[in-house]
N, CA, C and O atoms as a CHARMM CRD file, in Angstrom:
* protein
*
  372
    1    1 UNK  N     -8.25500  -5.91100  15.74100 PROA 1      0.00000
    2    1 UNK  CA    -9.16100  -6.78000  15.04000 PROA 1      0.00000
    3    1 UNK  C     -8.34600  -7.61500  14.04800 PROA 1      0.00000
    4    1 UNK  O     -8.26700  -7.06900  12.94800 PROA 1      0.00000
    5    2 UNK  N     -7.77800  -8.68600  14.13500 PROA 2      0.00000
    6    2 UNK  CA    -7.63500  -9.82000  13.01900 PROA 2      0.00000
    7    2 UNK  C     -8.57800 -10.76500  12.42700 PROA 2      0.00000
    8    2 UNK  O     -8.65900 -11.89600  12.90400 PROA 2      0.00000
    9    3 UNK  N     -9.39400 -10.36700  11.30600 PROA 3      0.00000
   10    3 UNK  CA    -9.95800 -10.70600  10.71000 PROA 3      0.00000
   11    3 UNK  C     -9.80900 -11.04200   9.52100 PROA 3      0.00000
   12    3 UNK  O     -9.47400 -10.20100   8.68800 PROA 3      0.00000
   13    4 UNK  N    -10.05800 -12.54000   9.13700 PROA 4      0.00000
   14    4 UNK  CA    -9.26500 -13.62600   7.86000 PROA 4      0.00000
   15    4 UNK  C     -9.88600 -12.18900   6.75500 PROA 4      0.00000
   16    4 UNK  O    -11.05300 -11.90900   7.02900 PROA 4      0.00000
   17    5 UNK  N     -9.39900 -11.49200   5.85100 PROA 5      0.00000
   18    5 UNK  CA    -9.87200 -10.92700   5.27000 PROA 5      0.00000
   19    5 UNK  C     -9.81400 -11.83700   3.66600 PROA 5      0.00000
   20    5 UNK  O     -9.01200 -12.74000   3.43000 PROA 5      0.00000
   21    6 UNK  N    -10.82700 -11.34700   2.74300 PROA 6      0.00000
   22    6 UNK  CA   -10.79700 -12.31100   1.57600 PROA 6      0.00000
   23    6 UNK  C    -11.16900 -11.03300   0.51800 PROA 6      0.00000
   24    6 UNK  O    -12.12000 -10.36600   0.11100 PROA 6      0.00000
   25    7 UNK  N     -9.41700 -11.22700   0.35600 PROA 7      0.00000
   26    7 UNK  CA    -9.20700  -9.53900  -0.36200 PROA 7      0.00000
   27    7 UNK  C     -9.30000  -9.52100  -2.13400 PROA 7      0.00000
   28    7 UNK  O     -9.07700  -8.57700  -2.89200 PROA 7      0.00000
   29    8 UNK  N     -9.76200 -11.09000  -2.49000 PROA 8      0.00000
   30    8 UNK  CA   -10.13100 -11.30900  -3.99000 PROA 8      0.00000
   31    8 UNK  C    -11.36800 -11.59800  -4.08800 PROA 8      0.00000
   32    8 UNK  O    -11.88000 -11.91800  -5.16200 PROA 8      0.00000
   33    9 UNK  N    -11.88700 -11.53800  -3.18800 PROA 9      0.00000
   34    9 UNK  CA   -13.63800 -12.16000  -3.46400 PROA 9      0.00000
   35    9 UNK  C    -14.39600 -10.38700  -2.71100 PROA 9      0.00000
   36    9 UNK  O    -15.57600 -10.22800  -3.02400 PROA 9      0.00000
   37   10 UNK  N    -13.87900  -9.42000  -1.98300 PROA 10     0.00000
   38   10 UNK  CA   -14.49100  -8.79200  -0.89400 PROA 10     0.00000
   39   10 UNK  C    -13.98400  -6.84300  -1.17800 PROA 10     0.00000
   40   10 UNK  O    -12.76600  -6.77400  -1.34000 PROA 10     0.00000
   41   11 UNK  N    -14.34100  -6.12100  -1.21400 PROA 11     0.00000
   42   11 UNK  CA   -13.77300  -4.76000  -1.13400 PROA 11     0.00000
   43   11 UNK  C    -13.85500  -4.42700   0.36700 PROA 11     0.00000
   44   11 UNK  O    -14.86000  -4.76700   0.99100 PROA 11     0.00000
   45   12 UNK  N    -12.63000  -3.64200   1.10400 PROA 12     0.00000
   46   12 UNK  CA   -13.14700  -3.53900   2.42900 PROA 12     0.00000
   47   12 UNK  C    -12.49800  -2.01200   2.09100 PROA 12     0.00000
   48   12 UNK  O    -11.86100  -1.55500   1.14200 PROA 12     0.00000
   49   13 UNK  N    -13.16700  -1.28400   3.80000 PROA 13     0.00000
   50   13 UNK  CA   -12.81800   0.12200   3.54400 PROA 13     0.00000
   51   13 UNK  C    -11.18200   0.05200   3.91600 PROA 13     0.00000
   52   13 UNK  O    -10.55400  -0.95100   4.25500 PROA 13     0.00000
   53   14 UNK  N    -10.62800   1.57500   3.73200 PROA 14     0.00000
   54   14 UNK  CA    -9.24200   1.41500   4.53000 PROA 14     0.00000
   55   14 UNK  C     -9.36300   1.21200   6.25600 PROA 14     0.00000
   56   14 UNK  O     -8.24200   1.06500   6.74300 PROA 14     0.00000
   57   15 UNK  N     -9.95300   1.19100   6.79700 PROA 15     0.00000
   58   15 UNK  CA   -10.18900   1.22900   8.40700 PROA 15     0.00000
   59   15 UNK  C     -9.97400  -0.45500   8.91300 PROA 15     0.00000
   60   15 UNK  O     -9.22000  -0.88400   9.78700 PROA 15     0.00000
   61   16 UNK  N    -10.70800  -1.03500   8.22800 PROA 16     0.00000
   62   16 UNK  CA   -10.33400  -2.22300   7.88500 PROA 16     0.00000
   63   16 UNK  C     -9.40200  -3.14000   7.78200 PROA 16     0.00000
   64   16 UNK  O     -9.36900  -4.25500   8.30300 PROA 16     0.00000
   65   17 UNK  N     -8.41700  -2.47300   6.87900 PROA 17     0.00000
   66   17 UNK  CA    -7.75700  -2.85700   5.87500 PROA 17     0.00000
   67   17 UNK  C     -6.64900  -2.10400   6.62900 PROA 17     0.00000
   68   17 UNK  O     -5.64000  -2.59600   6.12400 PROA 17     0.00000
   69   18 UNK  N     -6.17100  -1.06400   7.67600 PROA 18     0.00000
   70   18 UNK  CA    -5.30500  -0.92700   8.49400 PROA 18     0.00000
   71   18 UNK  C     -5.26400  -2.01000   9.74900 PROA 18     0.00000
   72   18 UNK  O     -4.30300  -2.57400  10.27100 PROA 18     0.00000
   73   19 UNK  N     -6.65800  -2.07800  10.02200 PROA 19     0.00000
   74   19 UNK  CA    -6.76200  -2.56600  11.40700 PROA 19     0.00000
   75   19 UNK  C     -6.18100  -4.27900  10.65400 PROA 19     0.00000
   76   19 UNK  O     -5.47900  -4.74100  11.55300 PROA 19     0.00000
   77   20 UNK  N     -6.18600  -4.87400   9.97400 PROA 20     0.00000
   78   20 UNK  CA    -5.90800  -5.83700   9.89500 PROA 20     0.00000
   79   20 UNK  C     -4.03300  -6.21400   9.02500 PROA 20     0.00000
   80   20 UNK  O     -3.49600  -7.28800   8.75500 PROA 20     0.00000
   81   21 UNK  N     -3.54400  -4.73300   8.83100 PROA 21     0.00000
   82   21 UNK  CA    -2.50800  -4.94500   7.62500 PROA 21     0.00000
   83   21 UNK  C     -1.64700  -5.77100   7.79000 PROA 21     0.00000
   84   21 UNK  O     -0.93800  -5.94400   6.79900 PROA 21     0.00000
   85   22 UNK  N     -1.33800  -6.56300   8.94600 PROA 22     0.00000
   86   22 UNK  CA    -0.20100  -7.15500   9.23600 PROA 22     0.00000
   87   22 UNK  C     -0.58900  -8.53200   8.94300 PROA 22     0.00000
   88   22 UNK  O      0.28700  -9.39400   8.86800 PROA 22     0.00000
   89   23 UNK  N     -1.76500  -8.80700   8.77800 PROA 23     0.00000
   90   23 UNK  CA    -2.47900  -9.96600   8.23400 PROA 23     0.00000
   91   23 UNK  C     -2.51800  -9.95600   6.43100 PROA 23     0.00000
   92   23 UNK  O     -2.95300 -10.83700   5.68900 PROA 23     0.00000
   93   24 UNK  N     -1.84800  -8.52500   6.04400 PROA 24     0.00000
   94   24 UNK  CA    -2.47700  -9.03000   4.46200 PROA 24     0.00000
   95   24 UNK  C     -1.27800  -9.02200   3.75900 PROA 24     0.00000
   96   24 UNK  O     -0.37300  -8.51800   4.42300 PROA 24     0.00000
   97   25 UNK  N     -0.91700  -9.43400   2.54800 PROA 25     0.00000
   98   25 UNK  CA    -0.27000  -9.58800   1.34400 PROA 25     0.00000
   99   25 UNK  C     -0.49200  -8.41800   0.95600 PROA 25     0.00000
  100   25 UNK  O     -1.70800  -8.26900   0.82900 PROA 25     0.00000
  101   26 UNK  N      0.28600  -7.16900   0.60700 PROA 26     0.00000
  102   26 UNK  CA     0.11200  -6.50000   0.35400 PROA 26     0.00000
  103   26 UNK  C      0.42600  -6.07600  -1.53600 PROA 26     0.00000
  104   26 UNK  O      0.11800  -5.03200  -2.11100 PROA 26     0.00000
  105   27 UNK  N      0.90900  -6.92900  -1.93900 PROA 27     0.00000
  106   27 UNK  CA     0.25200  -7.29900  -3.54500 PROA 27     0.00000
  107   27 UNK  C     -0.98600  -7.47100  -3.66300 PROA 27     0.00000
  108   27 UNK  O     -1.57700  -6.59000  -4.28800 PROA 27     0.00000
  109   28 UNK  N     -1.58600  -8.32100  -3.26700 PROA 28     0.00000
  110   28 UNK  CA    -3.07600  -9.06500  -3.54700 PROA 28     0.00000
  111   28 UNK  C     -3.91900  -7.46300  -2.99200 PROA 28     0.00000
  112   28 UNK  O     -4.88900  -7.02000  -3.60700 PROA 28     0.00000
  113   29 UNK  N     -3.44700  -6.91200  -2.00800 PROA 29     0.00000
  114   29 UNK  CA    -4.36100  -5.84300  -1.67800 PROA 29     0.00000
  115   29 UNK  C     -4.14000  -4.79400  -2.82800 PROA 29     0.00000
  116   29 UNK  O     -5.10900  -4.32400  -3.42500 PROA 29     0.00000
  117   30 UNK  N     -2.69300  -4.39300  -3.16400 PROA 30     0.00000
  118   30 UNK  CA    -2.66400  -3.10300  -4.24500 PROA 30     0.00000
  119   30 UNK  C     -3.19700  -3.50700  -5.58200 PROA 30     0.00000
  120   30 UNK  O     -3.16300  -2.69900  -6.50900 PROA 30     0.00000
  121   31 UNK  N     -3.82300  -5.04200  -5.78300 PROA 31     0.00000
  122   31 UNK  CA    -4.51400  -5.43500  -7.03100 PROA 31     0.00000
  123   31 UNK  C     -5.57800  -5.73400  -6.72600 PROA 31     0.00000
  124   31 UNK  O     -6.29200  -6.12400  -7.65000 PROA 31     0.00000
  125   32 UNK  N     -6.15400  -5.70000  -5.38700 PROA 32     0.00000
  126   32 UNK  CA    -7.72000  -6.17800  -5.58100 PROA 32     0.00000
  127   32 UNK  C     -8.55000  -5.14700  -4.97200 PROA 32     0.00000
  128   32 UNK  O     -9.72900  -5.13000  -5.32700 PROA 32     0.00000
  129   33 UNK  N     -7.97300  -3.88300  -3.72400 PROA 33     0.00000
  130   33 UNK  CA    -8.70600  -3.39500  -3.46400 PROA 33     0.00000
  131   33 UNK  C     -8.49000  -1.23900  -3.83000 PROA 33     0.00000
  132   33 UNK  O     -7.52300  -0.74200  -4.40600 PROA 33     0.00000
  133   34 UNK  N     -9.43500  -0.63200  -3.39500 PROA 34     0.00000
  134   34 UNK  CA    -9.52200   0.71500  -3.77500 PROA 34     0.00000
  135   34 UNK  C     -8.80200   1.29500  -2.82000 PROA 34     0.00000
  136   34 UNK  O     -9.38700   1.27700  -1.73700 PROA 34     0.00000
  137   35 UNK  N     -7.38300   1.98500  -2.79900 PROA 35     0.00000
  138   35 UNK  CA    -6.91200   2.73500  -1.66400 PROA 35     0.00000
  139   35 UNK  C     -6.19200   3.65000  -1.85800 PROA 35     0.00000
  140   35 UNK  O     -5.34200   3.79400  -2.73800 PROA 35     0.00000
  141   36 UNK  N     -6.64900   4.64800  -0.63500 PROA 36     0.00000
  142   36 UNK  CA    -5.70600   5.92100  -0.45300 PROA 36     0.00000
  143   36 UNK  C     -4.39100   5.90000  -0.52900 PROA 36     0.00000
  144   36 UNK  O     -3.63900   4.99700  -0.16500 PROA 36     0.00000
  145   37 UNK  N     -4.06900   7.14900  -1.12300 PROA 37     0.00000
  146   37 UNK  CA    -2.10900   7.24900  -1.40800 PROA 37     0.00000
  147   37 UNK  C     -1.67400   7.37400  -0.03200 PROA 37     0.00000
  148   37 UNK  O     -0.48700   7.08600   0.12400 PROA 37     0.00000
  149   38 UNK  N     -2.52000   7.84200   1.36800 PROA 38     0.00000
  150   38 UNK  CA    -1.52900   7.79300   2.41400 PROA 38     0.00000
  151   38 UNK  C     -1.61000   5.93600   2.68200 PROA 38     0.00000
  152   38 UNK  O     -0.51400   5.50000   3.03400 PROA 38     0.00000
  153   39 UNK  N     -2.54700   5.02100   2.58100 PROA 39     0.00000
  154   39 UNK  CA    -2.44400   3.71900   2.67800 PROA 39     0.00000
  155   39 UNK  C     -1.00300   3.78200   1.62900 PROA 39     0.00000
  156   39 UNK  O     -0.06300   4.56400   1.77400 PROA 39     0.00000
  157   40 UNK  N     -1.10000   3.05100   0.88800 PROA 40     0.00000
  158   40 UNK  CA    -0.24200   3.10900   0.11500 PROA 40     0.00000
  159   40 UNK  C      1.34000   3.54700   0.59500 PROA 40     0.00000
  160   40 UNK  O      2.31400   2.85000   0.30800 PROA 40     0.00000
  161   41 UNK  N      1.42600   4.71900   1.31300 PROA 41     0.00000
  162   41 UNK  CA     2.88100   4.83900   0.93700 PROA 41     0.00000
  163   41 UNK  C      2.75600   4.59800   2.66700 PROA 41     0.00000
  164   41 UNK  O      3.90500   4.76100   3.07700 PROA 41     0.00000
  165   42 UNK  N      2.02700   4.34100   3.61700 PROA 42     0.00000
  166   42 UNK  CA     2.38600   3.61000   5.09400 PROA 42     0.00000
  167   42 UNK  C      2.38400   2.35600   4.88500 PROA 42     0.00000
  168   42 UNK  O      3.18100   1.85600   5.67800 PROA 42     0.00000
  169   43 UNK  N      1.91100   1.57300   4.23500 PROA 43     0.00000
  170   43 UNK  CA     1.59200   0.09000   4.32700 PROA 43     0.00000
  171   43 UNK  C      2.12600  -0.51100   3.01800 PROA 43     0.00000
  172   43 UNK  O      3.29600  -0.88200   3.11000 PROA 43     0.00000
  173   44 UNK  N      1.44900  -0.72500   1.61800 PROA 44     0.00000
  174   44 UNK  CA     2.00600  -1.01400   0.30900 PROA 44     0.00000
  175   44 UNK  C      3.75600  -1.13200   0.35800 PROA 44     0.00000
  176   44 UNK  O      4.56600  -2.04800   0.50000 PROA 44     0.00000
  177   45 UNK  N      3.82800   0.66900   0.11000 PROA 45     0.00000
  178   45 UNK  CA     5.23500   1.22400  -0.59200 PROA 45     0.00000
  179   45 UNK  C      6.13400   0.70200   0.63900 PROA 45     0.00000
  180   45 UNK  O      7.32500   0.89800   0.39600 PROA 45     0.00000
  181   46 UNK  N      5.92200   0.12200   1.83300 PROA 46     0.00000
  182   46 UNK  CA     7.00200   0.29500   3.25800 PROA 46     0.00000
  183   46 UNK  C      6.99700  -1.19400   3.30000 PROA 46     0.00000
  184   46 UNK  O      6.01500  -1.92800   3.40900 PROA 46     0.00000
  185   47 UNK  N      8.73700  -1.64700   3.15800 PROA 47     0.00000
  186   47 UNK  CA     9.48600  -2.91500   3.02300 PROA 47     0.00000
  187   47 UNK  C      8.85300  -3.85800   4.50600 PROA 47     0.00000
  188   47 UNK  O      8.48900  -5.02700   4.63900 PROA 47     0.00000
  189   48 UNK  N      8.89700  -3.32600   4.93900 PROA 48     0.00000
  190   48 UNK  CA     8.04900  -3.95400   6.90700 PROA 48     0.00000
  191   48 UNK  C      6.82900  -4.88800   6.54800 PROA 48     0.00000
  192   48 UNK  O      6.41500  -5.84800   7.19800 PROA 48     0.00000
  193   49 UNK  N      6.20400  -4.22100   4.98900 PROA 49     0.00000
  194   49 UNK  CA     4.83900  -5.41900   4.79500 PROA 49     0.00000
  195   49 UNK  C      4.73100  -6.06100   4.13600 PROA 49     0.00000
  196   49 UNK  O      3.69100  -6.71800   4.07700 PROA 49     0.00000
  197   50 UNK  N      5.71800  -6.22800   3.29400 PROA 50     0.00000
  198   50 UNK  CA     5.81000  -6.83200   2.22000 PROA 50     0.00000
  199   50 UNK  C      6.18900  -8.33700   2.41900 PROA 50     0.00000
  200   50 UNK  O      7.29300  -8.70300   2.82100 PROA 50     0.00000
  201   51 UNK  N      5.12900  -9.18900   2.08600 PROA 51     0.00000
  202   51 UNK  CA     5.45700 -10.68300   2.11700 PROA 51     0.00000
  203   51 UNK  C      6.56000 -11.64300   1.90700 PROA 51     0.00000
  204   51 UNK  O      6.80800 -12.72600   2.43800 PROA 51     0.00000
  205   52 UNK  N      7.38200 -10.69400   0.63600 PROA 52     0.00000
  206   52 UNK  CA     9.02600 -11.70000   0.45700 PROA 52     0.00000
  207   52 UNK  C      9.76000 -10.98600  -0.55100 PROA 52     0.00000
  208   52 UNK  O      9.19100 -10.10400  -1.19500 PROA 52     0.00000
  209   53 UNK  N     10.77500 -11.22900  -0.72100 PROA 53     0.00000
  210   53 UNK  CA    11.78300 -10.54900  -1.11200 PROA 53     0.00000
  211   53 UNK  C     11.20400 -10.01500  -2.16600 PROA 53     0.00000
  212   53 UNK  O     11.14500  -8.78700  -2.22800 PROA 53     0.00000
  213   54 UNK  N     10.63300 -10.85600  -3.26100 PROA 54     0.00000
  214   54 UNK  CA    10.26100 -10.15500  -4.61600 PROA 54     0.00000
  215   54 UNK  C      9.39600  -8.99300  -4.49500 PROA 54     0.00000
  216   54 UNK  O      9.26900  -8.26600  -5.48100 PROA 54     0.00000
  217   55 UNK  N      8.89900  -8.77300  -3.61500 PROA 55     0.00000
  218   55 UNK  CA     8.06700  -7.74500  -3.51500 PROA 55     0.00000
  219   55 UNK  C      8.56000  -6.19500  -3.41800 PROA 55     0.00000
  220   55 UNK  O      8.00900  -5.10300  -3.56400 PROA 55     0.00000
  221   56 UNK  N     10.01300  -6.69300  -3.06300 PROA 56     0.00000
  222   56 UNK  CA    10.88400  -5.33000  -2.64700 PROA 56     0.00000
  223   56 UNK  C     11.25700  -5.04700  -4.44200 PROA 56     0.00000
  224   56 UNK  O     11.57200  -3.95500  -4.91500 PROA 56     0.00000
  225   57 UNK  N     11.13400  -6.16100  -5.10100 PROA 57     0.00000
  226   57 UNK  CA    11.53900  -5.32500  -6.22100 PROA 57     0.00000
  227   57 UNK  C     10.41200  -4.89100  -7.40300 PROA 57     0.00000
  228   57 UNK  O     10.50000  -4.04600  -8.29500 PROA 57     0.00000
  229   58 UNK  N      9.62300  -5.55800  -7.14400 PROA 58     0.00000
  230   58 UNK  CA     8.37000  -5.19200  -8.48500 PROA 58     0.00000
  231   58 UNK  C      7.56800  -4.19000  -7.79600 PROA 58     0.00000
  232   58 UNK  O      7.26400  -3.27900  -8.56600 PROA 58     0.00000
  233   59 UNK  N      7.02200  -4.00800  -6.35200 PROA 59     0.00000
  234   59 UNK  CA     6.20300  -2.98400  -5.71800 PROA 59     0.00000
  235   59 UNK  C      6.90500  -1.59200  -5.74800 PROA 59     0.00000
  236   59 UNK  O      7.94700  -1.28400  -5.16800 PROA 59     0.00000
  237   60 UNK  N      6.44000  -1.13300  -6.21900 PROA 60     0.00000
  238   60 UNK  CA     7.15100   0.59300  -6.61800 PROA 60     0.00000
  239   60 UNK  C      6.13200   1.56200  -6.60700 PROA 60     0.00000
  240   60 UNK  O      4.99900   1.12300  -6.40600 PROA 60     0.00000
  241   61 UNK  N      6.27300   2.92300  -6.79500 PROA 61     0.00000
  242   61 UNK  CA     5.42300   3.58900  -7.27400 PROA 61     0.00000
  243   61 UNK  C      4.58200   3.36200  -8.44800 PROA 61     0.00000
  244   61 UNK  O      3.35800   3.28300  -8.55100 PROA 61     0.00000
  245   62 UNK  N      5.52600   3.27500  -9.31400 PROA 62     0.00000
  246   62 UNK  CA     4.53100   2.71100 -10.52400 PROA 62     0.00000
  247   62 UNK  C      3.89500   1.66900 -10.96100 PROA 62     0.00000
  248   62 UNK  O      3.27700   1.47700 -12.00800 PROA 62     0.00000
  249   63 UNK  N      4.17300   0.80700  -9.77000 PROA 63     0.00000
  250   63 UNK  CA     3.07300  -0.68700  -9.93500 PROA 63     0.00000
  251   63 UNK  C      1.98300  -0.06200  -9.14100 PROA 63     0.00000
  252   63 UNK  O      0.96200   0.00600  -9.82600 PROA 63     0.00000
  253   64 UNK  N      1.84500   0.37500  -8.05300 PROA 64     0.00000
  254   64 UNK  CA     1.04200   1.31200  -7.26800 PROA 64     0.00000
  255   64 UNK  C     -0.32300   2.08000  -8.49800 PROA 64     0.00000
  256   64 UNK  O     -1.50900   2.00000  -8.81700 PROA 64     0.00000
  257   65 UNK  N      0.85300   2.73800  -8.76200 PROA 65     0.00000
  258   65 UNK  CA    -0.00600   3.77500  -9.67800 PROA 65     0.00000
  259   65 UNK  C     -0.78600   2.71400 -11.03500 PROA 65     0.00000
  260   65 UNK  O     -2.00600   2.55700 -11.00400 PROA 65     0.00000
  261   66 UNK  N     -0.25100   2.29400 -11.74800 PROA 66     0.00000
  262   66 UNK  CA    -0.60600   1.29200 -12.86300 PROA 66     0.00000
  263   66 UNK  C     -1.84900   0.70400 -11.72300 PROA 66     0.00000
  264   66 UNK  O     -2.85800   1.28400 -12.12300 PROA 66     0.00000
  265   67 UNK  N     -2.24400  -0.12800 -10.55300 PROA 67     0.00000
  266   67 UNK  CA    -2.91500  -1.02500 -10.04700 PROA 67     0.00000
  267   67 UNK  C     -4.05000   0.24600  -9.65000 PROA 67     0.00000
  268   67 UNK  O     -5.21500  -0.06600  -9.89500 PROA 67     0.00000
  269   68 UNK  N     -3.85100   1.59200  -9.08800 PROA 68     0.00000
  270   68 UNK  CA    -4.77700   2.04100  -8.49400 PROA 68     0.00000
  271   68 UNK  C     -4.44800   3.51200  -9.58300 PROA 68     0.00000
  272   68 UNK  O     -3.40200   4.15400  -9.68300 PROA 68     0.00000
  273   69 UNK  N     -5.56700   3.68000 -10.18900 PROA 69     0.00000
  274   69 UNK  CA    -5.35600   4.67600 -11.56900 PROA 69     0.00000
  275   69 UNK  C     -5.88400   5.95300 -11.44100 PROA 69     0.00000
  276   69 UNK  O     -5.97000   6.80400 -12.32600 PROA 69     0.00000
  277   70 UNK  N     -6.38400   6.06500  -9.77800 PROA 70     0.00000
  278   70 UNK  CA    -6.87300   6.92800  -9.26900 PROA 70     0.00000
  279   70 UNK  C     -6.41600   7.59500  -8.60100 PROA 70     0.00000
  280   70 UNK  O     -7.00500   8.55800  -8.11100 PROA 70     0.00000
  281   71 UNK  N     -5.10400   7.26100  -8.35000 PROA 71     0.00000
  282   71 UNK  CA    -4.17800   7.70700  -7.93600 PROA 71     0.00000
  283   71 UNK  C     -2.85100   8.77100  -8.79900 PROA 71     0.00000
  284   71 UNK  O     -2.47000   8.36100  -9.89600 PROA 71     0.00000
  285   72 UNK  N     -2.34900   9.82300  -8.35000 PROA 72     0.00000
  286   72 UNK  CA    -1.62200  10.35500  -9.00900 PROA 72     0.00000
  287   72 UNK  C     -0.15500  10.62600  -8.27800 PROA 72     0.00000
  288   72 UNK  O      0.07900  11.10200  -7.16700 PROA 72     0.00000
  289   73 UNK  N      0.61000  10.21900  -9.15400 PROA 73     0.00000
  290   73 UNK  CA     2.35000  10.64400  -8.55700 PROA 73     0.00000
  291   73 UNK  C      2.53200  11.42100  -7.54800 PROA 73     0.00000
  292   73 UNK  O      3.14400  11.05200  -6.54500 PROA 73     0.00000
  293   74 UNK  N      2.03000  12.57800  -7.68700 PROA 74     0.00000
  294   74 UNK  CA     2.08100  13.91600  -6.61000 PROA 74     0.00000
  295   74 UNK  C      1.29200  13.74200  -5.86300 PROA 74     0.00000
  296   74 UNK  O      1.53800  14.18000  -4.73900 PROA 74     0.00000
  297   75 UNK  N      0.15000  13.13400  -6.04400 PROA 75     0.00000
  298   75 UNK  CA    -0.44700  12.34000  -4.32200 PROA 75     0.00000
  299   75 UNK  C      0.30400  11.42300  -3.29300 PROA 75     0.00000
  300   75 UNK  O      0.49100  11.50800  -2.07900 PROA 75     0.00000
  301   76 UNK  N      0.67400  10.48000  -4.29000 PROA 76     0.00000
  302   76 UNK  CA     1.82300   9.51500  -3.46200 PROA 76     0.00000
  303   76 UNK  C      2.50700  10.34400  -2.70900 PROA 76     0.00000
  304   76 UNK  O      2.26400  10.36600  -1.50300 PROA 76     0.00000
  305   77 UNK  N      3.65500  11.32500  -3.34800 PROA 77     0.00000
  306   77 UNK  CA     4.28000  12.07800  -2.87500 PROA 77     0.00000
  307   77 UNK  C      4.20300  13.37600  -1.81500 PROA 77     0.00000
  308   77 UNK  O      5.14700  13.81500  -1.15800 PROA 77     0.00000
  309   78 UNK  N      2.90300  13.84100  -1.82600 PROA 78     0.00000
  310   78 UNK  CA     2.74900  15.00100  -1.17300 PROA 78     0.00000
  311   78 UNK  C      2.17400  13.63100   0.44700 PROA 78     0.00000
  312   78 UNK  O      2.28800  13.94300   1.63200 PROA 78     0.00000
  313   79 UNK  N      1.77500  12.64100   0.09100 PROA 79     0.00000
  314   79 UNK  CA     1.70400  11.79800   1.49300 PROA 79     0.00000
  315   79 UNK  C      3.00700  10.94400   1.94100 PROA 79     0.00000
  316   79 UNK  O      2.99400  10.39400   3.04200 PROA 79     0.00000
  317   80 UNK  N      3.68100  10.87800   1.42900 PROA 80     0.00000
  318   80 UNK  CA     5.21200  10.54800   0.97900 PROA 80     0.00000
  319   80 UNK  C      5.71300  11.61100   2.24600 PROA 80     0.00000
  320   80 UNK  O      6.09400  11.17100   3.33100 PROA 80     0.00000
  321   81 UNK  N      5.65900  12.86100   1.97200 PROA 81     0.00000
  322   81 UNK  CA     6.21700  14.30100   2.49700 PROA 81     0.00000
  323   81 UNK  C      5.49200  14.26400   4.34500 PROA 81     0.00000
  324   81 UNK  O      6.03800  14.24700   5.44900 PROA 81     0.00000
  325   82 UNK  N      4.10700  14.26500   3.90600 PROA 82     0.00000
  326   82 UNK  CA     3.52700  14.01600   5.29600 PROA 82     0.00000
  327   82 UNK  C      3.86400  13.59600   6.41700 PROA 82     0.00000
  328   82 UNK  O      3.85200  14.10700   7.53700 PROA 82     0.00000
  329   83 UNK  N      4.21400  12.47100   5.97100 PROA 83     0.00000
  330   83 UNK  CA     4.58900  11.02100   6.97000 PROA 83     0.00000
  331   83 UNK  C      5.74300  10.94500   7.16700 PROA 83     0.00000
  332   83 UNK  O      5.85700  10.35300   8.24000 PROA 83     0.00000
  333   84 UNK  N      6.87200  11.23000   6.71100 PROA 84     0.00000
  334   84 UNK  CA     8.24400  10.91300   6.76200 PROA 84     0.00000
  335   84 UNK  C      8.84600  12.19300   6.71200 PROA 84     0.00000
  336   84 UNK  O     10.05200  12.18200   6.46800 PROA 84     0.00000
  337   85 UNK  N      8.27500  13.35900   6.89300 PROA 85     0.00000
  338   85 UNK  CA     8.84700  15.33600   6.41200 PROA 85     0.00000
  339   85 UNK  C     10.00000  15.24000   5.21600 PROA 85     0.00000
  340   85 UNK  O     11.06600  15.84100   5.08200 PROA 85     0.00000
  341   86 UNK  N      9.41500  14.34600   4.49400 PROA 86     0.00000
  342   86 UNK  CA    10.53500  14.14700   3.36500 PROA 86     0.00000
  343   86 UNK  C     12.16600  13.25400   4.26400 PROA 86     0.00000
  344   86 UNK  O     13.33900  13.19700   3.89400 PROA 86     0.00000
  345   87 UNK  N     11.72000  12.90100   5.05300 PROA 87     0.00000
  346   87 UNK  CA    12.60400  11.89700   5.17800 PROA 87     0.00000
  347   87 UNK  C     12.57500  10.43200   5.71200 PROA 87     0.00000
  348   87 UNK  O     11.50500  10.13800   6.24600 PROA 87     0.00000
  349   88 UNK  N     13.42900   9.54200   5.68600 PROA 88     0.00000
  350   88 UNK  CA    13.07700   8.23400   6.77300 PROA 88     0.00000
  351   88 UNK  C     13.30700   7.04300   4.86200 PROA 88     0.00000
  352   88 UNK  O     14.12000   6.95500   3.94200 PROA 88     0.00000
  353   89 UNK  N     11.65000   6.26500   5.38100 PROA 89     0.00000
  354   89 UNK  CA    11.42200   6.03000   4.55500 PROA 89     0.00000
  355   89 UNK  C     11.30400   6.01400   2.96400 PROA 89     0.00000
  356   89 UNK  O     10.19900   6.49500   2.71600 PROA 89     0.00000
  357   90 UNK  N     11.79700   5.75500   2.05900 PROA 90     0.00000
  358   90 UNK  CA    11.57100   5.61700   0.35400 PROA 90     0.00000
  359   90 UNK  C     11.04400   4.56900  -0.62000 PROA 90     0.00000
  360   90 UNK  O     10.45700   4.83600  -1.66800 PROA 90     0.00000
  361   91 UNK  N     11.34700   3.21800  -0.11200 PROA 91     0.00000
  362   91 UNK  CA    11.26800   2.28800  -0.97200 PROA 91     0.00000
  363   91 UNK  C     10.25600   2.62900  -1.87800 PROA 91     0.00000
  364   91 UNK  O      9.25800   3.28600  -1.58000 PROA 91     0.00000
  365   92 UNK  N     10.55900   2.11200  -3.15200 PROA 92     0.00000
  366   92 UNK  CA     9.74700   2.64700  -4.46900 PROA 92     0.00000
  367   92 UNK  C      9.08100   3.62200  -4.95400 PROA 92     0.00000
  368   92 UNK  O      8.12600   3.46300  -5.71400 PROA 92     0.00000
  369   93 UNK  N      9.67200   5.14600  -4.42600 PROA 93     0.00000
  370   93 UNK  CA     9.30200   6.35800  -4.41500 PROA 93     0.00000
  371   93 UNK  C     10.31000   6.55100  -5.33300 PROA 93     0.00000
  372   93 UNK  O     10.51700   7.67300  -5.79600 PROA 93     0.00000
């Protein structure tokens, strides 16, 4: 499903918001919408989605965490562990 999503005017679920990730800015999403720490550390935290260079350096865990406050460190991380068995992937972990 590629669907123009309008991620400052709209909340969508994560189902959504996977099925379309390769379509989104994934700044504009970790500031406008509500998402899970496994979103987050597959899509957000992973250099593959990130729109342009600057993003590799301000998107971190703790812009993550600061944008979604519902979120906690050891969530990131224990989905961090999940997905990668503690390895592979890191950027901004």
């Amino acid at each position: 499903m590629n669907t123009i999503l309008y991620l400052r005017e709209q909340k969508y679920d994560i189902a959504t918001l996977t099925a379309n990730v390769d379509h989104i800015d994934m700044k504009t999403c970790v500031n406008t919408q509500i998402l899970t720490a496994e979103f987050c550390v597959k899509y957000v935290l992973n250099e593959e989605y990130m729109s342009c260079i600057e993003d590799t350096y301000c998107i971190d865990i703790g812009y993550v965490l600061r944008r979604q406050p519902h979120l906690t460190r050891e969530e990131i991380w224990s989905e961090y562990e999940k997905i990668n068995d503690g390895e592979g992937y890191a950027h901004g972990i």
